[in-house]
FIMARKE-462946 format. One record per residue: residue number from 1; residue in one letter; x, y, z of N, C-alpha, C, CB in turn. Coordinates in steps of 0.02 Angstrom, whole numbers, plus 50000, padded with zeros to 5 digits. Glycine has a CB too. Layout:
BEGIN
> NUM|a|X|Y|Z|X|Y|Z|X|Y|Z|X|Y|Z
...
END
This chain:
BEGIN
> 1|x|50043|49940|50000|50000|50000|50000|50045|50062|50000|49952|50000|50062
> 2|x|50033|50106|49953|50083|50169|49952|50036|50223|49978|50117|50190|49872
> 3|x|50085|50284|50036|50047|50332|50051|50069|50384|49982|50062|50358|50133
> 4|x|49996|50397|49981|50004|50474|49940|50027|50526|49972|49942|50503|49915
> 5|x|50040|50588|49948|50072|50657|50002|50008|50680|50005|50137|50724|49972
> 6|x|49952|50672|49978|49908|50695|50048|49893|50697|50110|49876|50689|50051
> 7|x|49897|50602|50099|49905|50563|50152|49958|50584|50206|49920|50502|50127
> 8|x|50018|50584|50160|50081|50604|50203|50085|50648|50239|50129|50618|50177
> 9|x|50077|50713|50227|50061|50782|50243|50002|50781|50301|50036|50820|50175
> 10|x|49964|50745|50304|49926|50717|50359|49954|50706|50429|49905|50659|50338
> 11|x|49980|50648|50429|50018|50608|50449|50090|50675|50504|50042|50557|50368
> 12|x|50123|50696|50437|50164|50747|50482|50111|50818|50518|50232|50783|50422
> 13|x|50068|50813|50485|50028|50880|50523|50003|50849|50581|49959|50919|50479
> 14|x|49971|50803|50596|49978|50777|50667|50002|50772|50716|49980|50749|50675
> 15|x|50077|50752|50683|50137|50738|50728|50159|50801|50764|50199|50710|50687
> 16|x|50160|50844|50723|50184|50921|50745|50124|50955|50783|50206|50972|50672
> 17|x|50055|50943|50759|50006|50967|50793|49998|50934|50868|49949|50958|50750
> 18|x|50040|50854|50897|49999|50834|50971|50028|50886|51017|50016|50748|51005
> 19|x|50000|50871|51067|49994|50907|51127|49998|50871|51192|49935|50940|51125
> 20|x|50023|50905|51254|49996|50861|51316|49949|50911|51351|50060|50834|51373
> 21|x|49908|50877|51358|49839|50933|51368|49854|50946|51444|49744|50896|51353
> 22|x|49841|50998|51463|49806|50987|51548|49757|51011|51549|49836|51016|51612
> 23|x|49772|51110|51562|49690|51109|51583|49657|51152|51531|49671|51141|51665
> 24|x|49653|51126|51467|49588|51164|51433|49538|51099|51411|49613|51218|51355
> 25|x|49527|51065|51451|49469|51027|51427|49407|51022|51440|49478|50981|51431
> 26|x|49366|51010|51406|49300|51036|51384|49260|50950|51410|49299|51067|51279
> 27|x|49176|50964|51441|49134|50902|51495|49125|50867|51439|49052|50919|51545
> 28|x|49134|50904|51367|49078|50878|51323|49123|50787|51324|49068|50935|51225
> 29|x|49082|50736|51333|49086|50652|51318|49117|50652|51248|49003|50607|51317
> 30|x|49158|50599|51245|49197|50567|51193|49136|50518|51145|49266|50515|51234
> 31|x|49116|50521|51082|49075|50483|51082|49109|50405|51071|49027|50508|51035
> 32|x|49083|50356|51072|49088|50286|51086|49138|50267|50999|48989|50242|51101
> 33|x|49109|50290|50947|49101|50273|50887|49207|50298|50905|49024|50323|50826
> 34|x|49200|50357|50902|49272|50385|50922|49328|50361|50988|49256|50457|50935
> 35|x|49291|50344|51008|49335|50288|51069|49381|50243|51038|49284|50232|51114
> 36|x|49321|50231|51012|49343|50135|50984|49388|50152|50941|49279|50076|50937
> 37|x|49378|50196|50873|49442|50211|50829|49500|50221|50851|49438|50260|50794
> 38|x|49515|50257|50919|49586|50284|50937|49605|50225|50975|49591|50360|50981
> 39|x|49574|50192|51019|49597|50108|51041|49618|50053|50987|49532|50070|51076
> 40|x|49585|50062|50917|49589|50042|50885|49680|50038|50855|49537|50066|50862
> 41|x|49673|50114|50841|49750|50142|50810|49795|50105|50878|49761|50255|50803
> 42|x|49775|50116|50935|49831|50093|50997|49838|50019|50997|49805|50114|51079
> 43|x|49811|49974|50978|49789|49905|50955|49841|49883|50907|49716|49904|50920
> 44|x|49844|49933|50861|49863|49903|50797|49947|49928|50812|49816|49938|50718
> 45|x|49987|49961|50885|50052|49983|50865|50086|49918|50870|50084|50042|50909
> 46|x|50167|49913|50846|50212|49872|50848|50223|49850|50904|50259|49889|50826
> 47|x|50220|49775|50903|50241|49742|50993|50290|49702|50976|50178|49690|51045
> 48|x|50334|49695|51013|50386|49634|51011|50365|49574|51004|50424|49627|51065
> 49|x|50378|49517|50959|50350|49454|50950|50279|49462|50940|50366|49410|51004
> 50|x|50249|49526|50916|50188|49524|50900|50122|49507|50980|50193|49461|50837
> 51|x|50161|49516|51029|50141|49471|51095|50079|49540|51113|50226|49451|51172
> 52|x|50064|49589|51086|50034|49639|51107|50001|49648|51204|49980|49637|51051
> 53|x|50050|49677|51221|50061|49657|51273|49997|49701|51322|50140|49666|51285
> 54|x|49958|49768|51286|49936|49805|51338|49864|49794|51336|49956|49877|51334
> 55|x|49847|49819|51402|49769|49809|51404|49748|49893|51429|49740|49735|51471
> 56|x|49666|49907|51407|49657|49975|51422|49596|49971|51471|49645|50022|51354
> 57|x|49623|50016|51517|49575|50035|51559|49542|50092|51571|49591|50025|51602
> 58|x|49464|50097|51555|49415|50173|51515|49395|50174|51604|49318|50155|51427
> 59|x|49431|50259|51628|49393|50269|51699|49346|50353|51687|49468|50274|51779
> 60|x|49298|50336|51683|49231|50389|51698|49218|50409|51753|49170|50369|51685
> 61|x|49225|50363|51805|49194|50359|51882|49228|50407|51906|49201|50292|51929
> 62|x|49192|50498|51945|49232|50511|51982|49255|50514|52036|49235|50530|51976
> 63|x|49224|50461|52075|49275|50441|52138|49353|50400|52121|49227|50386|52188
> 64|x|49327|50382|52071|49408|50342|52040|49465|50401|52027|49395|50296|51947
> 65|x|49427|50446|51979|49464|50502|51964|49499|50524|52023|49423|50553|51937
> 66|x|49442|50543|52069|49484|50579|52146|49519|50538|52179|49438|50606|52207
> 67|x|49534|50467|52163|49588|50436|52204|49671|50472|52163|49577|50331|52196
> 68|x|49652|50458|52091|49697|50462|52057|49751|50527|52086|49667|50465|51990
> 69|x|49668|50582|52070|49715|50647|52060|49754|50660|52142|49657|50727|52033
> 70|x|49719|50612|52191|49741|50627|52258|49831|50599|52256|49684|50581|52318
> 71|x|49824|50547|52233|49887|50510|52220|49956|50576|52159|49849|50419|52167
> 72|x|49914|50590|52106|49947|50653|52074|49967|50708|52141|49886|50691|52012
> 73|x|49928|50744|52185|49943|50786|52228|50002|50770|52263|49894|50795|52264
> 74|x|50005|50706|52305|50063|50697|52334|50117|50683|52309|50059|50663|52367
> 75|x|50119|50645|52227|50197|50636|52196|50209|50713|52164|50203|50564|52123
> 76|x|50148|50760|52153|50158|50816|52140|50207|50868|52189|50098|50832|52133
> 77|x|50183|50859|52257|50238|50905|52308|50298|50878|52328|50209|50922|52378
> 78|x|50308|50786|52309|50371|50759|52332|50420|50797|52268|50371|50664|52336
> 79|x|50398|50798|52200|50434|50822|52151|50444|50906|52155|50399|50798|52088
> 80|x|50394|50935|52173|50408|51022|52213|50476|51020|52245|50347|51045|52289
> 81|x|50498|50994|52302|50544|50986|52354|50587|50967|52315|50532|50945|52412
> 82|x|50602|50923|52256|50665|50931|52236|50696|50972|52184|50679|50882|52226
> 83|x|50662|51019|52180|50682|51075|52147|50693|51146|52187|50635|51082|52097
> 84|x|50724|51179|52187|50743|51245|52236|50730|51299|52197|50824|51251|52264
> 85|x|50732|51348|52253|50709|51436|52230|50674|51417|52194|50756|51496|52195
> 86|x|50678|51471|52137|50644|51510|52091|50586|51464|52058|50695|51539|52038
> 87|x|50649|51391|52025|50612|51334|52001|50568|51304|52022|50636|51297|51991
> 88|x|50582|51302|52086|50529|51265|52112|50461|51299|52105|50543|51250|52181
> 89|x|50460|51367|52120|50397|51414|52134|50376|51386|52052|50414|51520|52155
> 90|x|50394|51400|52004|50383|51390|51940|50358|51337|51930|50428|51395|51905
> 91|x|50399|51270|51958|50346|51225|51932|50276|51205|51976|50384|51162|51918
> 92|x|50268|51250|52040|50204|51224|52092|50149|51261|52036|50203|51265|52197
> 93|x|50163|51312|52002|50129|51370|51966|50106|51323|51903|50186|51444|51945
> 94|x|50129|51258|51889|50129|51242|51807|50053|51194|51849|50224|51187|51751
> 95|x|50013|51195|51778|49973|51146|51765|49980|51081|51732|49936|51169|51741
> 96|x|49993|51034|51759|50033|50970|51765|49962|50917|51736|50067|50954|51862
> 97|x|49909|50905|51732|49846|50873|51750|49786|50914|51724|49842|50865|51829
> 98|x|49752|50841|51698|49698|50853|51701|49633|50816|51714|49698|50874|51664
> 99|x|49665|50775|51766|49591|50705|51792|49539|50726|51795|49586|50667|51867
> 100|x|49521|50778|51843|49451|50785|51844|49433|50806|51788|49425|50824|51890
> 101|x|49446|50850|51760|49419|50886|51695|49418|50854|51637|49453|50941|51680
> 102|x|49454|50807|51632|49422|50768|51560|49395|50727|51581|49462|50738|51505
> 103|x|49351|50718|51513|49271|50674|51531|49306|50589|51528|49188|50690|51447
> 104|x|49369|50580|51515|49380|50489|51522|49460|50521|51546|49370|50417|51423
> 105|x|49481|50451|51558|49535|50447|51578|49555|50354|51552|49533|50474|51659
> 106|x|49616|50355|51500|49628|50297|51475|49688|50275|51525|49643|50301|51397
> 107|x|49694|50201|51574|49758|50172|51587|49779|50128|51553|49764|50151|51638
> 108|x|49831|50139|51528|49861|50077|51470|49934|50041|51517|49897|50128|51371
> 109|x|49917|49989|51514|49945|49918|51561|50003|49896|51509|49875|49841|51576
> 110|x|50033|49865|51547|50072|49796|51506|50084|49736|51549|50151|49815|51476
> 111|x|50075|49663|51524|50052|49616|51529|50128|49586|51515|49990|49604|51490
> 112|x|50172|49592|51564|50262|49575|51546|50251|49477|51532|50336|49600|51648
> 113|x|50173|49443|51543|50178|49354|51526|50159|49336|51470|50138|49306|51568
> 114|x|50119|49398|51454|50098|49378|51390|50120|49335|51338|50095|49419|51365
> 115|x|50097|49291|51314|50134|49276|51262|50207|49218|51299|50156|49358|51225
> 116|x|50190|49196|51353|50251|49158|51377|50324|49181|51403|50264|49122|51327
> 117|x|50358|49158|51438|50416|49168|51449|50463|49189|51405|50431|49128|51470
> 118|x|50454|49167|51347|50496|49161|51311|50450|49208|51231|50521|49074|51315
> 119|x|50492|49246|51213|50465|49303|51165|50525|49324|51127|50431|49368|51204
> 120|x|50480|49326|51049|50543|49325|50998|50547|49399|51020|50533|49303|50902
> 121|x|50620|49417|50999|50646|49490|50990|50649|49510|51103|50559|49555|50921
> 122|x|50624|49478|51143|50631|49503|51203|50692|49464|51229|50567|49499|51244
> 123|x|50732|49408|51208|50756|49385|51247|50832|49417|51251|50743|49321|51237
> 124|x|50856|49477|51225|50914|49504|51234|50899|49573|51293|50945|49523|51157
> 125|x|50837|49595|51261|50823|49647|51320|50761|49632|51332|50832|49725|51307
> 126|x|50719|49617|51401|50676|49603|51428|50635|49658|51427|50692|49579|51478
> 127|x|50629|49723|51435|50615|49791|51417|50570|49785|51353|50684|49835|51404
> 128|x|50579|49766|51330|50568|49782|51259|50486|49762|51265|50620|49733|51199
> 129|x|50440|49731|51292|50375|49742|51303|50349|49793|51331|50354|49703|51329
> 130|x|50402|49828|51378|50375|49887|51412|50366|49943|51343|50432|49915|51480
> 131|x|50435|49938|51311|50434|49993|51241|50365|49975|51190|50520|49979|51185
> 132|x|50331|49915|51190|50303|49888|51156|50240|49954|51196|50308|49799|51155
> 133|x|50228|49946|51229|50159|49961|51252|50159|50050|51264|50142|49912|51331
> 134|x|50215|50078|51260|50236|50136|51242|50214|50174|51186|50291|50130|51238
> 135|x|50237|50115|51121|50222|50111|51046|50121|50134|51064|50250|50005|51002
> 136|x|50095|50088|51087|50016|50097|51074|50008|50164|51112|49961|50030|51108
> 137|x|50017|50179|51173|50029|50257|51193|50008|50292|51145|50099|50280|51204
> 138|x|50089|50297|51109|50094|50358|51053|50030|50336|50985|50195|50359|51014
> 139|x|50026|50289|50993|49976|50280|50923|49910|50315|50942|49956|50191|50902
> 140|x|49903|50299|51021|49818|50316|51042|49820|50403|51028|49793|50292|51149
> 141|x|49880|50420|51069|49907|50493|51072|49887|50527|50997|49998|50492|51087
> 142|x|49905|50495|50934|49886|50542|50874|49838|50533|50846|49922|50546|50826
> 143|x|49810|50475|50870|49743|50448|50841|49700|50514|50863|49714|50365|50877
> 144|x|49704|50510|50921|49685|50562|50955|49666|50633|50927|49729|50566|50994
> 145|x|49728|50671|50896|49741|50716|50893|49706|50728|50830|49798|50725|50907
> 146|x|49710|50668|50794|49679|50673|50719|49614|50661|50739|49705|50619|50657
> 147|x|49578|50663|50781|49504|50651|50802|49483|50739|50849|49501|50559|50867
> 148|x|49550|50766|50854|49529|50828|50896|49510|50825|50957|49481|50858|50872
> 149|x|49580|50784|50973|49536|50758|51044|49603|50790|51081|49512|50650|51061
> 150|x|49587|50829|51139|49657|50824|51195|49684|50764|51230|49645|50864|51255
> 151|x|49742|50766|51245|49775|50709|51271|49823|50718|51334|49812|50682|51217
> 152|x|49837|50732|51370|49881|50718|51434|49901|50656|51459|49853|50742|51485
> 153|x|49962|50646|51465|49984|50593|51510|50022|50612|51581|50031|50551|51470
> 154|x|49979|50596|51627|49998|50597|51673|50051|50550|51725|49953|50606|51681
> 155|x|50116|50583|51712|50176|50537|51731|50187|50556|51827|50258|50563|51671
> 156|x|50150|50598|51832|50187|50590|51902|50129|50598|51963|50252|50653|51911
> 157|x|50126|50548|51953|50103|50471|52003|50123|50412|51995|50037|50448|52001
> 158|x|50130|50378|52061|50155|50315|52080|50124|50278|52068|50169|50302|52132
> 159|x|50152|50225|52028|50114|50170|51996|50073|50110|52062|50178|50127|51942
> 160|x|50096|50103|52109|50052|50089|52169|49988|50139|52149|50094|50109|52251
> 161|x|49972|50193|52152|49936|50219|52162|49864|50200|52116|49966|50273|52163
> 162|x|49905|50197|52052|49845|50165|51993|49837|50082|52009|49879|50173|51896
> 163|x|49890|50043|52033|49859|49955|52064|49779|49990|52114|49949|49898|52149
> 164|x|49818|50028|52162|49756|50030|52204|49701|50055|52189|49763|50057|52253
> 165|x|49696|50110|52142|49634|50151|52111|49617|50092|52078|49645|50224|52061
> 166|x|49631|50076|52032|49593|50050|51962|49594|49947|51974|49659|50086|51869
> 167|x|49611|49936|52029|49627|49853|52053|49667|49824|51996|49552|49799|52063
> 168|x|49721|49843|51968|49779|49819|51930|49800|49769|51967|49833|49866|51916
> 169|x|49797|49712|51930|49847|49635|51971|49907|49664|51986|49871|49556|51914
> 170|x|49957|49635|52048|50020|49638|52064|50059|49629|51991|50037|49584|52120
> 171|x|50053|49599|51959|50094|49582|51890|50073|49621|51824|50084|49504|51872
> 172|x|50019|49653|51826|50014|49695|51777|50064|49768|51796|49933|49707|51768
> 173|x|50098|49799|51736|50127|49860|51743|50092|49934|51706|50195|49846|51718
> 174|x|50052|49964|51757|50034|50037|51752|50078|50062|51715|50030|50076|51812
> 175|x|50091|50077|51638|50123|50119|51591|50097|50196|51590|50113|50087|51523
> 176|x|50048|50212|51587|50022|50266|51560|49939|50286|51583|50030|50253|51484
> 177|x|49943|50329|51630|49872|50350|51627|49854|50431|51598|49846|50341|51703
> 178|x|49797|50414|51545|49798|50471|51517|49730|50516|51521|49818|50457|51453
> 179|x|49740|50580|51508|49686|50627|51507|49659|50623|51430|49712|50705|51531
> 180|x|49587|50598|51435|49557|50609|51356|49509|50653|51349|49527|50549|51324
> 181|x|49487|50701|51317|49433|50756|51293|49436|50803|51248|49415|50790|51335
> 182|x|49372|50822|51237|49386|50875|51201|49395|50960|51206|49350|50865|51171
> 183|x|49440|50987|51179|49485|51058|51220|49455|51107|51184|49581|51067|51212
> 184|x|49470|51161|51217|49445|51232|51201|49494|51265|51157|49435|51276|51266
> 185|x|49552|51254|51156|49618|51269|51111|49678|51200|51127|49658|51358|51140
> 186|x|49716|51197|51065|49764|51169|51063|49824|51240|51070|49760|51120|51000
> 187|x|49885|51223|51094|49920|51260|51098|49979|51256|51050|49929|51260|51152
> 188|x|49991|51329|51050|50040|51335|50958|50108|51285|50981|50083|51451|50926
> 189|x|50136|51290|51013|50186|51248|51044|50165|51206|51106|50240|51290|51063
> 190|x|50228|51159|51109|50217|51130|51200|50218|51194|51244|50293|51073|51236
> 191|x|50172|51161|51315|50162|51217|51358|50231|51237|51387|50109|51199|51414
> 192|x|50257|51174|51399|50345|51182|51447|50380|51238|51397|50412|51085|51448
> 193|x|50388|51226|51314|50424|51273|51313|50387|51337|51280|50482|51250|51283
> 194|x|50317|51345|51306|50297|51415|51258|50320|51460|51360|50165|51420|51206
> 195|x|50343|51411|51429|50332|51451|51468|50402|51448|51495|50274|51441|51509
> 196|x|50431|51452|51433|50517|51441|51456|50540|51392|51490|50544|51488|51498
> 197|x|50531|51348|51521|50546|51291|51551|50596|51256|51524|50496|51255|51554
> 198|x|50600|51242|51465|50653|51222|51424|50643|51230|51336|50664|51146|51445
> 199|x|50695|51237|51318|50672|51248|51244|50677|51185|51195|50717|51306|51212
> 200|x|50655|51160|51130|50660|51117|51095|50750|51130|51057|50590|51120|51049
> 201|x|50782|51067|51074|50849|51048|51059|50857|51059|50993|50866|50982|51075
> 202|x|50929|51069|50958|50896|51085|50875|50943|51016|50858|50923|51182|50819
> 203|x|50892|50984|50815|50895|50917|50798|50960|50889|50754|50834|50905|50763
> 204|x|51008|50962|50726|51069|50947|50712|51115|50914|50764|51094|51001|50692
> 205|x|51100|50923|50832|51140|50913|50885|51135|50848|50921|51130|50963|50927
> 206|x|51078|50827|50882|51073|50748|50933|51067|50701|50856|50974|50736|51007
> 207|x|51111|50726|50825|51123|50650|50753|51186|50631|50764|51122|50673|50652
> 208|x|51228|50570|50758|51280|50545|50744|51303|50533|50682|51282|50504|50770
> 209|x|51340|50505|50658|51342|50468|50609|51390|50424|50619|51348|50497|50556
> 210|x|51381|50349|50640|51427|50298|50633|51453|50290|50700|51480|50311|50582
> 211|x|51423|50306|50746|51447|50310|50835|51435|50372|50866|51530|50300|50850
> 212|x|51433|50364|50921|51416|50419|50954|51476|50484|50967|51390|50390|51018
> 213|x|51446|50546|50933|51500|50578|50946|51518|50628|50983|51513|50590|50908
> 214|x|51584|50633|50997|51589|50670|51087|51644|50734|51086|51629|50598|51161
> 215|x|51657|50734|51005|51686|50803|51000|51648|50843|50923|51781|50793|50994
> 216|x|51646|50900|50941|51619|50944|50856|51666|50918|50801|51631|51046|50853
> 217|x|51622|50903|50745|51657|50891|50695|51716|50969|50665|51597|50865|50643
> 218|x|51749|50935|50627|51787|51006|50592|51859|50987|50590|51780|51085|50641
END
């Protein structure tokens, strides 16, 4: 199957268009028909040995939500404290989240038995199912975006915290819990660097060619 550059042009306008949402999201419900398509795209990413390792968990309920975001609050001020002065004030100020406010919240798992002990392509690095379920992440992530949907992932909370909210088996691994809805604006850039936080690296600087290199060419 060949993409056309319509197609193509698609495809990169997405990529450049996602976002990590926090807080401009909008009560209005995800409809069902649109659910399923962006689970769909997360379904279909690359897994090691094909073992598709993740499972998704759709949370609406908001008492679930308020465990979550309670669990976000406290890894939220342990991560405050390790930053000083100025920074720190800066990042208590950032909007990090958006549990309550979007109308779903997706947890995407990985299932490290799936598929047996033994898994083509895992047995040099064991990891490599965790990257697998990463892969569907980012797929749900643009599916997303090409549906006009906001997206947040919320990384800082303790994965205890989602076993206990959402009853995750001891052996399943909490990858990703995300904010899904629909937003009031997308933003022209990431929020971190439209608020100085850090700027985007310029992509001449992180290529090699032929090993990693540790002095300027010339």
């Amino acid at each position: 199957m060949q993409i056309n550059q319509t197609e193509r042009d698609a495809v990169y306008k997405t990529i450049f268009a996602r976002r990590d949402v926090r807080g401009e999201f909008l009560p209005d419900p995800v409809p069902e028909e649109v659910l399923h398509r962006i689970l769909t795209a997360a379904h279909h990413a690359p897994s090691v040995g094909f073992m598709q390792p993740w499972d998704f968990i759709l949370v609406r309920d908001p008492t679930v939500k308020r465990r979550i975001k309670a669990g976000f609050e406290t890894a939220h001020a342990q991560a405050a404290a390790l930053f000083e002065g100025e920074r720190r004030e800066r990042y208590r100020r950032l909007k990090l989240e958006g549990i309550l406010e979007a109308p779903i919240g997706i947890c995407v798992t990985c299932d490290r038995s799936r598929s047996g002990p033994v898994v083509i392509g895992r047995t040099a690095n064991p990891e490599m199912d965790l990257y697998s379920a990463v892969c569907a992440v980012q797929n749900l992530w643009l599916a997303a975006r090409a549906e006009n949907l906001g997206t947040g992932w919320v990384s800082i909370v303790h994965r205890q915290v989602l076993h206990d909210a959402l009853g995750i088996p001891p052996a399943i691994v909490p990858v990703a819990y995300l904010c899904i809805g629909y937003v009031s604006t997308f933003h022209e850039r990431p929020e971190l660097e439209e608020a100085g936080w850090l700027p985007r690296l310029d992509l001449d600087t992180l290529i090699h060619h032929d090993g990693w290199r540790t002095t300027e060419p010339g």
